[in-house]
C-alpha positions in Angstrom: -5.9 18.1 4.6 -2.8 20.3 4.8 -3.4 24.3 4.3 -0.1 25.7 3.8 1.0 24.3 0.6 4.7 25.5 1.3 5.1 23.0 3.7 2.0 20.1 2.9 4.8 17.6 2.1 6.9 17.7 5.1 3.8 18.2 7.5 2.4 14.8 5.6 5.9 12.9 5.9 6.2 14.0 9.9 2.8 12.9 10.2 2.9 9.4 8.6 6.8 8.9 10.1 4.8 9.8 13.8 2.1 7.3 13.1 4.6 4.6 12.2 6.7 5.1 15.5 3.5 4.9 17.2 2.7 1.8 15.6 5.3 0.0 16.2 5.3 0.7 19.7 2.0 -0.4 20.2 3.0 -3.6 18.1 6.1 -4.1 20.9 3.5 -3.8 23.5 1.0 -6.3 22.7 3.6 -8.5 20.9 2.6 -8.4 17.6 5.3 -7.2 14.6 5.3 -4.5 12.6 6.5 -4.8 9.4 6.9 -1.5 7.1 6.3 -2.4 3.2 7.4 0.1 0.5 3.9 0.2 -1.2 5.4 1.2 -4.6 4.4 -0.6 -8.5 2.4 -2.4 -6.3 -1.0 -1.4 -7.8 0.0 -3.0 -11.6 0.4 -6.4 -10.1 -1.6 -8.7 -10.1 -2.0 -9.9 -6.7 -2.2 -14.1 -7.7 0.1 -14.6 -10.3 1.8 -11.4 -10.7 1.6 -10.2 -13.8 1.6 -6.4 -14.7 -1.1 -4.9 -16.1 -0.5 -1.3 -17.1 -3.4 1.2 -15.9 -3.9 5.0 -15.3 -4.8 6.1 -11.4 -8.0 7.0 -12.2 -9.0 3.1 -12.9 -10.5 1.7 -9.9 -11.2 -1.8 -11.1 -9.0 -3.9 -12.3 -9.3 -6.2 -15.2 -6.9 -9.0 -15.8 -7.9 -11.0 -19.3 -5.4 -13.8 -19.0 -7.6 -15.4 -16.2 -10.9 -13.2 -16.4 -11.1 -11.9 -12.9 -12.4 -8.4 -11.8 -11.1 -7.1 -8.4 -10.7 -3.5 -6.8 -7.5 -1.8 -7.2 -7.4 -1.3 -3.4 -7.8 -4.5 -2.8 -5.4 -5.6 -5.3 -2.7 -3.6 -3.4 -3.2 -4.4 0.0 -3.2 -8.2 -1.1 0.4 -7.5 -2.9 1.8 -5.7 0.3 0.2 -8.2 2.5 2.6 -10.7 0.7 5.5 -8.0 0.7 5.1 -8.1 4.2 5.4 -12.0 4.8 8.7 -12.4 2.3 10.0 -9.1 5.3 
């Protein structure tokens, strides 16, 4: 996405910091919150019961044997920082 690799990171982190201002103003607006979740070890977690599972990135299902369920690890994360976001 980002060209010069010299400066990639800091473009990405202005970027991303922009969007979440923008956000939240739209969020005062219509009245709705804005919580911001720190997203991280929240991919090894099993989103119902919470137990780790240790994984490499490039696994894209998730398989927990203590309960033999199969879910996506995007899913899987966006159900653990939909529940950071509630505890916030």
């Amino acid at each position: 996405m980002v060209k010069n690799h010299n400066l990639a990171k800091s473009i990405s982190e202005a970027s991303w910091y922009r969007f979440r201002e923008w956000l939240e103003s739209v969020g005062v607006v219509y009245g709705v919150p804005i919580v911001a979740v720190n997203p991280k070890y929240t991919s090894p977690n099993y989103s119902m019961c919470g137990q780790t599972v240790v994984k490499t990135l490039s696994t894209r299902t998730h398989k927990f044997l203590h309960c033999c369920y199969t879910v996506d690890g995007d899913e899987n994360a966006a159900l653990n920082i939909f529940k950071l976001s509630l505890k916030e």
